[in-house]
Every structure is written in structure tokens, then in C-alpha cells.
N, CA, C and O atoms as CSV, one atom per row, in Angstrom:
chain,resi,resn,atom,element,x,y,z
A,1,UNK,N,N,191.140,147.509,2.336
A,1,UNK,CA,C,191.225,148.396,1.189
A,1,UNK,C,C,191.733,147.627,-0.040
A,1,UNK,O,O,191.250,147.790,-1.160
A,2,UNK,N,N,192.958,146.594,0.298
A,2,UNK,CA,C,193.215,146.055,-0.939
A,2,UNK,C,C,192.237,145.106,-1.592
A,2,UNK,O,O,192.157,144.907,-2.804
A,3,UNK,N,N,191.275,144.370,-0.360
A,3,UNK,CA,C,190.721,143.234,-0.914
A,3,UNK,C,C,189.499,144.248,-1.979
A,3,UNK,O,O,189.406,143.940,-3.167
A,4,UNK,N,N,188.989,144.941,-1.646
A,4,UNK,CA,C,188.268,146.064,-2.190
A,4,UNK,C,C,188.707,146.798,-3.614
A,4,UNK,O,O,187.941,147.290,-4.442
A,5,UNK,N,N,190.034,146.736,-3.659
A,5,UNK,CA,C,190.280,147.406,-4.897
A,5,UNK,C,C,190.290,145.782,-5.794
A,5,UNK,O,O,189.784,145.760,-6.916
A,6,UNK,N,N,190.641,145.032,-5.451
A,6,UNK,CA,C,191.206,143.636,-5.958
A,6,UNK,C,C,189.434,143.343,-6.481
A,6,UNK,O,O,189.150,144.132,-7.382
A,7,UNK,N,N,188.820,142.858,-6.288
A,7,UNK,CA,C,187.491,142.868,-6.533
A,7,UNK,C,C,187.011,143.597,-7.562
A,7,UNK,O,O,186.384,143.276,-8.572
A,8,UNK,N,N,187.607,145.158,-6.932
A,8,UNK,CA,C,186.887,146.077,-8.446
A,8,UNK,C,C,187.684,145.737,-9.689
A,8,UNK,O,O,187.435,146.077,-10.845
A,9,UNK,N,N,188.520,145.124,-9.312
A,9,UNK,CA,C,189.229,145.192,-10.805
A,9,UNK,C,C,189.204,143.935,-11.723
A,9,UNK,O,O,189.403,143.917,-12.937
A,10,UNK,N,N,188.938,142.957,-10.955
A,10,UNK,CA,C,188.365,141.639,-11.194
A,10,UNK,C,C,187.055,142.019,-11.988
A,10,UNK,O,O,186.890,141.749,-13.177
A,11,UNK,N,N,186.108,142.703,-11.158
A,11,UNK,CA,C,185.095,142.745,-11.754
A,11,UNK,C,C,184.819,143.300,-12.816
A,11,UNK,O,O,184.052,142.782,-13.627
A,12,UNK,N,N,185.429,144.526,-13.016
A,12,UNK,CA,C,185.951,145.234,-14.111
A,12,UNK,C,C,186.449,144.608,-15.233
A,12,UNK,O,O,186.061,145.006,-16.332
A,13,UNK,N,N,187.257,143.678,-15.155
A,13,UNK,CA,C,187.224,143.116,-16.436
A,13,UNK,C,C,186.558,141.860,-16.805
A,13,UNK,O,O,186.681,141.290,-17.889
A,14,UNK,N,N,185.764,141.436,-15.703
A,14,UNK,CA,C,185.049,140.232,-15.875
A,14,UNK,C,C,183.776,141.023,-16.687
A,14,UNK,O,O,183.924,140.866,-17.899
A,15,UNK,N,N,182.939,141.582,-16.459
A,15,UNK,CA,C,181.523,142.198,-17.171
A,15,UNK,C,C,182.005,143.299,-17.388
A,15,UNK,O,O,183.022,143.841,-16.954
A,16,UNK,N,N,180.814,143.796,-18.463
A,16,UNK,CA,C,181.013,144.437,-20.037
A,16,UNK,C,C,180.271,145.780,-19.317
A,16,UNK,O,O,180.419,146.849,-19.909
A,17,UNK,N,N,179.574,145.772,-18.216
A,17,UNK,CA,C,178.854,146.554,-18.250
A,17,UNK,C,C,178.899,147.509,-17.263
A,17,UNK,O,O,178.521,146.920,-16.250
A,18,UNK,N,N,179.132,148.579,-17.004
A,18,UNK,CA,C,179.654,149.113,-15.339
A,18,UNK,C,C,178.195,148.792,-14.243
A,18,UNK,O,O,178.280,148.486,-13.054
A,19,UNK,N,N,176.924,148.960,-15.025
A,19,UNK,CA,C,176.117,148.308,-13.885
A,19,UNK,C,C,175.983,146.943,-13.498
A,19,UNK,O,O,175.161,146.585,-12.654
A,20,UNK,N,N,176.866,146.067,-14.163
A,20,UNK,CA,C,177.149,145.026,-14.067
A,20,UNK,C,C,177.933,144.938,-12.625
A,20,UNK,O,O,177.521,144.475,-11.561
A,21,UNK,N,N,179.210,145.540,-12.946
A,21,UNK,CA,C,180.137,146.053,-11.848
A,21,UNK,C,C,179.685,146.079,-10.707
A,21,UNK,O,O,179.614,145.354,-9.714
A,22,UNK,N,N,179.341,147.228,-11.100
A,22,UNK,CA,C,178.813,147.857,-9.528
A,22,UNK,C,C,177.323,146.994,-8.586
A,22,UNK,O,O,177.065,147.187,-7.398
A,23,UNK,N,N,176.525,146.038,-9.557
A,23,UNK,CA,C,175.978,145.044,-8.729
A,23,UNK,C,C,176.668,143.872,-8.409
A,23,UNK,O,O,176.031,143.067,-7.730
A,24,UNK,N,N,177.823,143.568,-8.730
A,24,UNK,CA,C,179.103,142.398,-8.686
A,24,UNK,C,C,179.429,142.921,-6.854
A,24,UNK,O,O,179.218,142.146,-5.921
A,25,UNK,N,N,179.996,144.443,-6.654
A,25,UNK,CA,C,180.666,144.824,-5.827
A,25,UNK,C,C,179.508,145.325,-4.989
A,25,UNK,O,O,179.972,145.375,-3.850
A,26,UNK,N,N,178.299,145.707,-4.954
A,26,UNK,CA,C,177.451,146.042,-3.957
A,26,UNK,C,C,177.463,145.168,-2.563
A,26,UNK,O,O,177.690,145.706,-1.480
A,27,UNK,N,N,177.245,144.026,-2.680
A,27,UNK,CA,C,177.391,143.691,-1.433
A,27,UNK,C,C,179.133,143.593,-0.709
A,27,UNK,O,O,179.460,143.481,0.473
A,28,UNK,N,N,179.639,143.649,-1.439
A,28,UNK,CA,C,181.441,143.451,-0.631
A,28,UNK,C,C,181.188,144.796,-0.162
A,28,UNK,O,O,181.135,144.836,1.067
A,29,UNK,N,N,180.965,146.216,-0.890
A,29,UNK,CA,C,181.025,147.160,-0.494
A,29,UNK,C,C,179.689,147.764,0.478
A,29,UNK,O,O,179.799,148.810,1.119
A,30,UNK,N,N,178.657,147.082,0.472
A,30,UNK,CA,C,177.968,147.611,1.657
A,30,UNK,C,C,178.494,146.475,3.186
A,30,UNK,O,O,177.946,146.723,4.260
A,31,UNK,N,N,179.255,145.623,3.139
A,31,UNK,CA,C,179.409,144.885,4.128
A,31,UNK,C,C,180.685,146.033,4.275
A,31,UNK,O,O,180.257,147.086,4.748
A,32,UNK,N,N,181.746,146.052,4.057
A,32,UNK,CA,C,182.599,146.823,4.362
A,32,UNK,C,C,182.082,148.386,4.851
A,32,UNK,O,O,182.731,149.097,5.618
A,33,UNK,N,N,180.652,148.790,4.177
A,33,UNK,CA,C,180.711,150.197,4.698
A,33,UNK,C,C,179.578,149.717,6.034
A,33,UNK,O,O,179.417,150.536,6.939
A,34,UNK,N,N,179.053,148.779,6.075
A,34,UNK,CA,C,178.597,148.357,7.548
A,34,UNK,C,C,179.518,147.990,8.455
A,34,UNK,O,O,179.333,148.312,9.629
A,35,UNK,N,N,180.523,147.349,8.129
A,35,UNK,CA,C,181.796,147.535,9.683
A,35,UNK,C,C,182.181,148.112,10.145
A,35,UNK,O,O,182.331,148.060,11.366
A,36,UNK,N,N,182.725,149.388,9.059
A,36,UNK,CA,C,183.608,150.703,9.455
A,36,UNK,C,C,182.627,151.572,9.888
A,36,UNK,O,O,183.167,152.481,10.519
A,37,UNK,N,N,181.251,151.724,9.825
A,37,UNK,CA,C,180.392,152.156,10.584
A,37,UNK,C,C,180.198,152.020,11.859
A,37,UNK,O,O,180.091,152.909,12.703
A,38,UNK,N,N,180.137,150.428,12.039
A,38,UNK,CA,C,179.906,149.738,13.289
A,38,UNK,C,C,180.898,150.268,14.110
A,38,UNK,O,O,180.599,150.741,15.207
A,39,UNK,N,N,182.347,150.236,13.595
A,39,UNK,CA,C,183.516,150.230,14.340
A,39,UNK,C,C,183.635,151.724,14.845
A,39,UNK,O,O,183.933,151.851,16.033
A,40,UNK,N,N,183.419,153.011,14.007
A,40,UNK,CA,C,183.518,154.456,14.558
A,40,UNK,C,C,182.106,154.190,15.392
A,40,UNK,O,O,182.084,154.854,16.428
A,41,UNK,N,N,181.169,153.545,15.229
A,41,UNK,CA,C,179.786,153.715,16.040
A,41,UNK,C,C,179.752,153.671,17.748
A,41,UNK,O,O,179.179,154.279,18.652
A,42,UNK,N,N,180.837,152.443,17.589
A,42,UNK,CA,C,181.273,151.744,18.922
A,42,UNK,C,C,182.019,152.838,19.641
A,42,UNK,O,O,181.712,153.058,20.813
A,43,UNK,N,N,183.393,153.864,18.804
A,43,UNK,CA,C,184.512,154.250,19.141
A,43,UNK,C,C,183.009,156.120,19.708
A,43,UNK,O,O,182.828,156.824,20.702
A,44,UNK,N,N,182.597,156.046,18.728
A,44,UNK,CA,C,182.187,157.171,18.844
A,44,UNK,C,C,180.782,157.078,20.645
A,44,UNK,O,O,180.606,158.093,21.319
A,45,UNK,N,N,180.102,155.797,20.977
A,45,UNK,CA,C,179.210,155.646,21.814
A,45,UNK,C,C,180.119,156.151,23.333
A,45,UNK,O,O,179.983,157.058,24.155
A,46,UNK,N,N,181.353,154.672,23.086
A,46,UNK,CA,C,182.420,154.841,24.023
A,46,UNK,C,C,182.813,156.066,24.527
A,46,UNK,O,O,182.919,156.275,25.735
A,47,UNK,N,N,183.157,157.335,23.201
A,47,UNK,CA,C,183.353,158.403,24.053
A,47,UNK,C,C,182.312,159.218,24.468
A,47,UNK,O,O,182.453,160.395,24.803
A,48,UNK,N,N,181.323,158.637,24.449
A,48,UNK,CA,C,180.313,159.070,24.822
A,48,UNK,C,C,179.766,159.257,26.339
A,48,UNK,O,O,179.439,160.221,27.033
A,49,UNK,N,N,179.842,157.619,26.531
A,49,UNK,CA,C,179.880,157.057,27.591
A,49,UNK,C,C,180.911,158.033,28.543
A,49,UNK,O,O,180.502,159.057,29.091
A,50,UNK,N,N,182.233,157.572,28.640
A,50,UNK,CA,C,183.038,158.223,29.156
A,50,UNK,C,C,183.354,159.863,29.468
A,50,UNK,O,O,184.251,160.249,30.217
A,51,UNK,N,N,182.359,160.793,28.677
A,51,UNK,CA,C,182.193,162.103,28.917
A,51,UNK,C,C,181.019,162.076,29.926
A,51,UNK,O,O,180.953,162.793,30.924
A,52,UNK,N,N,180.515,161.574,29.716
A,52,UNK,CA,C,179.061,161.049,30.862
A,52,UNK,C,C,179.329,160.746,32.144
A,52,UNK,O,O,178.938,161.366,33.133
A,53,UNK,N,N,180.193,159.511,32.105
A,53,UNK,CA,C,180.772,159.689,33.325
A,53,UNK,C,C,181.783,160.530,33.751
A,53,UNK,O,O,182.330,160.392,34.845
A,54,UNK,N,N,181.998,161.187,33.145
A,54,UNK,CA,C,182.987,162.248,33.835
A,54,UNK,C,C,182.185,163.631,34.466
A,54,UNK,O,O,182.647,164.266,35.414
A,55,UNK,N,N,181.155,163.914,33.908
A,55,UNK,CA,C,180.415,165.100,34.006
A,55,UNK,C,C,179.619,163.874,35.670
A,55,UNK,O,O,179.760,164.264,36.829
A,56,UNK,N,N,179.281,163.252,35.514
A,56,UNK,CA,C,178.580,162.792,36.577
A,56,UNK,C,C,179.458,162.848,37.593
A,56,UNK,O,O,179.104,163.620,38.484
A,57,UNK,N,N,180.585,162.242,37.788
A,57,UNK,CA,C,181.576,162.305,38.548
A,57,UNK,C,C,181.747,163.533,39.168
A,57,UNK,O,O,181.740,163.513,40.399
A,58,UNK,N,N,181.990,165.224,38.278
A,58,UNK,CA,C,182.198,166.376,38.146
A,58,UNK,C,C,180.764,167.091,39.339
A,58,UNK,O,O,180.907,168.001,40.156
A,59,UNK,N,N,179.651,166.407,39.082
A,59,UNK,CA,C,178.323,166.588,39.639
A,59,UNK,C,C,178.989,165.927,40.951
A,59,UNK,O,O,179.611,166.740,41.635
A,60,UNK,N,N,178.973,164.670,41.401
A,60,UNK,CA,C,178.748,164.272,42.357
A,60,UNK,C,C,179.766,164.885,43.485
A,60,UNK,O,O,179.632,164.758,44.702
A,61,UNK,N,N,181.063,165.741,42.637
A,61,UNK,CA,C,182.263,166.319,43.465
A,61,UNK,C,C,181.310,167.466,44.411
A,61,UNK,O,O,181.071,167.622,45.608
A,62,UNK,N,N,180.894,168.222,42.991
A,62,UNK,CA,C,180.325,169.485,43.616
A,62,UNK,C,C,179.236,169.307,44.566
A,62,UNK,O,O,179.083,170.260,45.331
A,63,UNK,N,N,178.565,168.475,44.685
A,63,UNK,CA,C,177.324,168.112,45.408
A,63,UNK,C,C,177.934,167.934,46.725
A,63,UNK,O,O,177.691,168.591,47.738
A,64,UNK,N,N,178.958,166.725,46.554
A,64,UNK,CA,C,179.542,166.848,47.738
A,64,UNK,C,C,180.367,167.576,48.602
A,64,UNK,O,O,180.650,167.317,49.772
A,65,UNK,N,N,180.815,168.762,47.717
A,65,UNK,CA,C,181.027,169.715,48.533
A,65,UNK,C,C,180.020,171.128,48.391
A,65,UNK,O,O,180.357,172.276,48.682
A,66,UNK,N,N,179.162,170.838,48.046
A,66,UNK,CA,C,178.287,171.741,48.816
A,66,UNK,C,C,177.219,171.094,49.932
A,66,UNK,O,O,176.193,171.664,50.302
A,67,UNK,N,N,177.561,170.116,50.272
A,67,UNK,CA,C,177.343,169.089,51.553
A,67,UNK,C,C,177.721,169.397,52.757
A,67,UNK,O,O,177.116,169.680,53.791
A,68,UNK,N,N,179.247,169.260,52.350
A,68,UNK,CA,C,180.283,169.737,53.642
A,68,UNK,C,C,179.990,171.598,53.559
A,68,UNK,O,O,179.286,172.136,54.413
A,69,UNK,N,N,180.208,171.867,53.178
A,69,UNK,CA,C,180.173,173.694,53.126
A,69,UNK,C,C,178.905,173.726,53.461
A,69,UNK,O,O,178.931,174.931,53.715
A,70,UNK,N,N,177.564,173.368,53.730
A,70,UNK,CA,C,176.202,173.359,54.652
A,70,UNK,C,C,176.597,173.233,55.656
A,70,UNK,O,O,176.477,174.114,56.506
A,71,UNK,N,N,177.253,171.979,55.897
A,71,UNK,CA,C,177.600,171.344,57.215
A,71,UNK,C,C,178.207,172.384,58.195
A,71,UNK,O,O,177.706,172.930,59.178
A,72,UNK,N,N,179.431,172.494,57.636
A,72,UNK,CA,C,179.706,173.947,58.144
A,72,UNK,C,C,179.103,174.862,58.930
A,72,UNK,O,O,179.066,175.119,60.133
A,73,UNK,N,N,178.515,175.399,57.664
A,73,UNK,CA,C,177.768,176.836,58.297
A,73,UNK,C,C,176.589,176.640,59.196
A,73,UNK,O,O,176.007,177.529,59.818
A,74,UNK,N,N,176.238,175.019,59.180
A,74,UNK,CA,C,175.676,174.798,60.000
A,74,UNK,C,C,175.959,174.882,61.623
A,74,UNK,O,O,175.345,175.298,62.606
A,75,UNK,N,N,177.469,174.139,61.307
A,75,UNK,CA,C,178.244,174.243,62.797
A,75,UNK,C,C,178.463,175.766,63.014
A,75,UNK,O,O,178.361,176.137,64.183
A,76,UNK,N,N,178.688,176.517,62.271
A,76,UNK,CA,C,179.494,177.778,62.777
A,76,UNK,C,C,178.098,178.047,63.443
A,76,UNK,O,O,178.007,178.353,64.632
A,77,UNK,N,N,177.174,177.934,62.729
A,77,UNK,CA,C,175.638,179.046,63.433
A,77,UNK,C,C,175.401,178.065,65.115
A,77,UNK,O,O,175.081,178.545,66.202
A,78,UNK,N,N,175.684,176.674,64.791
A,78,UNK,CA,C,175.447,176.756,66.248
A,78,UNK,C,C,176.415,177.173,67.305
A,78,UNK,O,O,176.111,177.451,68.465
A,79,UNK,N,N,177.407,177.185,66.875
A,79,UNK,CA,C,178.222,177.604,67.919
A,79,UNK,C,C,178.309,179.149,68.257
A,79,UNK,O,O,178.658,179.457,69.397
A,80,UNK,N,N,177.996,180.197,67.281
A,80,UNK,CA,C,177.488,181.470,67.018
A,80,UNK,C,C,176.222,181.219,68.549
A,80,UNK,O,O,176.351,181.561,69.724
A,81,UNK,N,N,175.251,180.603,67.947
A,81,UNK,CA,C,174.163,180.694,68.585
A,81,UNK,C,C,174.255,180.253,70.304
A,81,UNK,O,O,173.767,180.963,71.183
A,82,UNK,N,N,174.845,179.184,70.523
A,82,UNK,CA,C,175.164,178.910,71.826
A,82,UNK,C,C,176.600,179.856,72.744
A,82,UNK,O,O,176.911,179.529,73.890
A,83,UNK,N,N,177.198,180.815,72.120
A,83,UNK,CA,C,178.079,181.849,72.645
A,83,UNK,C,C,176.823,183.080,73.025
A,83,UNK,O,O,176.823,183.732,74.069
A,84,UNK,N,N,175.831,183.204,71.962
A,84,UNK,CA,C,174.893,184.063,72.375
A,84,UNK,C,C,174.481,183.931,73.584
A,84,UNK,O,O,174.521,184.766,74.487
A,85,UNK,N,N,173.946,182.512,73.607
A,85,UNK,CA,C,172.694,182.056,74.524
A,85,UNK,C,C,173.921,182.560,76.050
A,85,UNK,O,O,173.713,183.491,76.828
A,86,UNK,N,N,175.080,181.643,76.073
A,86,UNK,CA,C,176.162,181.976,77.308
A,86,UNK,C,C,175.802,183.219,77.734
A,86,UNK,O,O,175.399,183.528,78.856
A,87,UNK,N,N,176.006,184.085,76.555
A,87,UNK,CA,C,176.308,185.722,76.814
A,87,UNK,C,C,175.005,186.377,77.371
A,87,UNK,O,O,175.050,187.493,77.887
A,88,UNK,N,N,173.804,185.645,77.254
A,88,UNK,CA,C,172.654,186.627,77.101
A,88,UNK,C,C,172.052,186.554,78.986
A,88,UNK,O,O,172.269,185.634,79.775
A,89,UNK,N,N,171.464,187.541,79.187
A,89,UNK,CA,C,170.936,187.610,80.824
A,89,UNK,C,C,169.834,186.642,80.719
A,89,UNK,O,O,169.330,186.126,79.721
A,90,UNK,N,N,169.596,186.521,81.868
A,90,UNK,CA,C,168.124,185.692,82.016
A,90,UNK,C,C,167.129,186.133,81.321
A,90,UNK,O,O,166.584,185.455,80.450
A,91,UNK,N,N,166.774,187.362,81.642
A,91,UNK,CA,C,165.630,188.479,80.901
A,91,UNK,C,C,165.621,187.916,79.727
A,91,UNK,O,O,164.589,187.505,79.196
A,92,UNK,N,N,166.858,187.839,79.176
A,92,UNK,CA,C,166.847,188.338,77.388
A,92,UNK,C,C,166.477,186.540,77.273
A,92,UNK,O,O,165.897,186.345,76.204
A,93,UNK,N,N,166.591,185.718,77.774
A,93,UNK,CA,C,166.988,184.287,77.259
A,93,UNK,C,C,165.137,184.137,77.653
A,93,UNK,O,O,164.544,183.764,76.641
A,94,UNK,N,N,164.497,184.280,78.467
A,94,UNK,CA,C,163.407,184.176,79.074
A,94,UNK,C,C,161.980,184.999,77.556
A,94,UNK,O,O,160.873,184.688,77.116
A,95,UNK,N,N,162.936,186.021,77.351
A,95,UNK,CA,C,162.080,187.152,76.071
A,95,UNK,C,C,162.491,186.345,74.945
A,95,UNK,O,O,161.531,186.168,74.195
A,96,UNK,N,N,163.620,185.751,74.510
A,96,UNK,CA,C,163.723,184.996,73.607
A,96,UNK,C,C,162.903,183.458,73.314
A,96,UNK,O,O,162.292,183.132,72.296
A,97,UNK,N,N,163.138,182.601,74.667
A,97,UNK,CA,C,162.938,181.409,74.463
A,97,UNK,C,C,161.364,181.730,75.218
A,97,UNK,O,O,160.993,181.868,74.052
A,98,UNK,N,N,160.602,181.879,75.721
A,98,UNK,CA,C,159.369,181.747,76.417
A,98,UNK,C,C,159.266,181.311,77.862
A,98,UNK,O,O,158.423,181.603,78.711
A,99,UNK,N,N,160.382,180.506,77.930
A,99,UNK,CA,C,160.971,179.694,78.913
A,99,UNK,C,C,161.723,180.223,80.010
A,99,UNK,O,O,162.826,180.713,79.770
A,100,UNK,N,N,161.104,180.181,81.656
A,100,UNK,CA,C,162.532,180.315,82.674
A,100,UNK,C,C,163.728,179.745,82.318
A,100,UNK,O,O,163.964,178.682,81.745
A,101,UNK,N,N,164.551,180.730,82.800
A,101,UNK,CA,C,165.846,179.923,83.158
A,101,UNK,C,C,166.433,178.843,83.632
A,101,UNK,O,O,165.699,177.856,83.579
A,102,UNK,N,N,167.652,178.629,84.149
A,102,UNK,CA,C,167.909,177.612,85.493
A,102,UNK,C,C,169.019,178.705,85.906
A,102,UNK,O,O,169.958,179.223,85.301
A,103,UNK,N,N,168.477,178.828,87.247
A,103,UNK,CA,C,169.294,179.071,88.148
A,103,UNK,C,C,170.555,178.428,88.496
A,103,UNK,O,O,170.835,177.493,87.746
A,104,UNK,N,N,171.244,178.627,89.260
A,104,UNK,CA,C,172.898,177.785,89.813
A,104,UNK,C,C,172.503,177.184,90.424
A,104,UNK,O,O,173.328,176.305,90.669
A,105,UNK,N,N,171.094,176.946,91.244
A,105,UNK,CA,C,170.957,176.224,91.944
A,105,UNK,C,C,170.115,175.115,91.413
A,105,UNK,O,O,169.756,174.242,92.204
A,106,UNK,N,N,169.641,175.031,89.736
A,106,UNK,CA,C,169.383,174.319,89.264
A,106,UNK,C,C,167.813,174.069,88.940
A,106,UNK,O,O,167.201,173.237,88.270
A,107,UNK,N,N,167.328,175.582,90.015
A,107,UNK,CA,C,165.916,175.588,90.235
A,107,UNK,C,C,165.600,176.808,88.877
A,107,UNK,O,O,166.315,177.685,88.392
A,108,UNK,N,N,164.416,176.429,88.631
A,108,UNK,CA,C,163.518,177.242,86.983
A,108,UNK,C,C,163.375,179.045,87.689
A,108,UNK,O,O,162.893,179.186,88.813
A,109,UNK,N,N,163.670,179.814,87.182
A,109,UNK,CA,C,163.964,181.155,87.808
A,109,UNK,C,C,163.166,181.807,86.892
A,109,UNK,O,O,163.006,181.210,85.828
A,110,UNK,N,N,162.574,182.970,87.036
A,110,UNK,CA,C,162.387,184.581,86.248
A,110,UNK,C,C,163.445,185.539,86.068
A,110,UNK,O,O,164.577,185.405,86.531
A,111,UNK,N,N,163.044,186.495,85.388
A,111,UNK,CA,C,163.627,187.637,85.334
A,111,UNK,C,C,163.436,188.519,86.809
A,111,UNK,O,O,162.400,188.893,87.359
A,112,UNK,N,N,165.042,188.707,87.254
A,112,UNK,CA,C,164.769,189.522,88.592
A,112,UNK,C,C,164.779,188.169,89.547
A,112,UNK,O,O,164.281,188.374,90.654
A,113,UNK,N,N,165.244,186.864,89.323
A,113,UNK,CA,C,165.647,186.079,90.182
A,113,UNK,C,C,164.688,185.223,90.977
A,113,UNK,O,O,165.063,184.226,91.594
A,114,UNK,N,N,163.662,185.571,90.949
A,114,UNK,CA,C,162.534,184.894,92.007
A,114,UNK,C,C,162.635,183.363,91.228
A,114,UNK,O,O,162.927,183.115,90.059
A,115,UNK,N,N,162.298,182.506,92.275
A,115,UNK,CA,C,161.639,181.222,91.952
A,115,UNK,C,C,160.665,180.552,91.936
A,115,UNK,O,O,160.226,180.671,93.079
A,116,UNK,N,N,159.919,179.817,91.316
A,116,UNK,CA,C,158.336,179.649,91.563
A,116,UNK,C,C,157.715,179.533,92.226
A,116,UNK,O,O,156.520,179.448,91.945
């Protein structure tokens, strides 16, 4: 800022003419308004960047827990599903799956016990 005012005032009394001036100081003052550009450009990308990754971060939380919370309900349904299967008679497991049973004795059964 000082070297900036120091300049204008130099120049100011060096030429007679203010467009004199102000083409004296054009380039000091477009180099100076190209840094302080550059410099918020940088400050301003940066927080840019850094909201970016935070929202990505924010994404990848939730993703991953709606990962585990699938997983889950995945487990609960099988274990749901295999308390069924325990619970259910031959009949019903036979009307469900297409498939005989196994007997205790390890042999493929019907409904009503017969074996093949």
C-alpha cells in the first residue's frame, strides 16, 4: 500500500498531466491488482477444495452406513427365515421348497413320512 501511494505521488508531481499519471502508475497498479487477485483466488479455490472434501467424506460416512444397516437386515431376515424353516412341518417345508425333506434318519421323506 505504501509503495503504491509513494509512486502516486511521485508521479503526481513529476507530469503535468493526470493522464500522464495514471499511464506512469498503470502497470504498478495492474501488477498489484493481479497478486491480490491471485492471492484471494488461491485462498478462495482452497476453501473450495476443502468443502469438497468434506461433503465427500460426509457421502462416504453415509454410504457406509447404509452398508452396514443392509447388512443387518440382511442377517436379521436370515435368521428370521431359518427359525421359520426349524419351526415349519415337513408338509409346509415340502409346499414351500418343492423339495422332500430329510428325515432323522437322514433319508429324503414326504409329507405323512413315507420314503421313496
Amino acid at each position: 500500500m505504501g509503495v503504491l501511494l509513494t509512486a502516486f505521488l511521485l508521479a503526481v508531481f513529476h507530469y503535468p498531466t493526470s493522464g500522464d499519471v495514471s499511464t506512469a502508475l498503470a502497470a504498478l497498479t495492474g501488477t498489484i491488482g493481479t497478486i491480490v487477485g491471485a492471492y484471494f483466488g488461491v485462498q478462495a479455490g482452497g476453501s473450495g477444495a476443502n468443502k469438497a472434501a468434506n461433503q465427500a467424506e460426509v457421502a462416504r460416512q453415509a454410504a457406509e452406513q447404509g452398508r452396514q444397516d443392509a447388512e443387518q437386515g440382511r442377517q436379521e431376515a436370515t435368521t428370521t427365515a431359518l427359525k421359520l424353516a426349524a419351526a415349519a412341518s415337513p408338509e409346509v417345508a415340502v409346499a414351500v421348497t418343492g423339495e422332500p425333506t430329510l428325515g432323522t434318519s437322514g433319508q429324503a421323506t414326504t409329507p405323512g413320512g413315507a420314503g421313496p
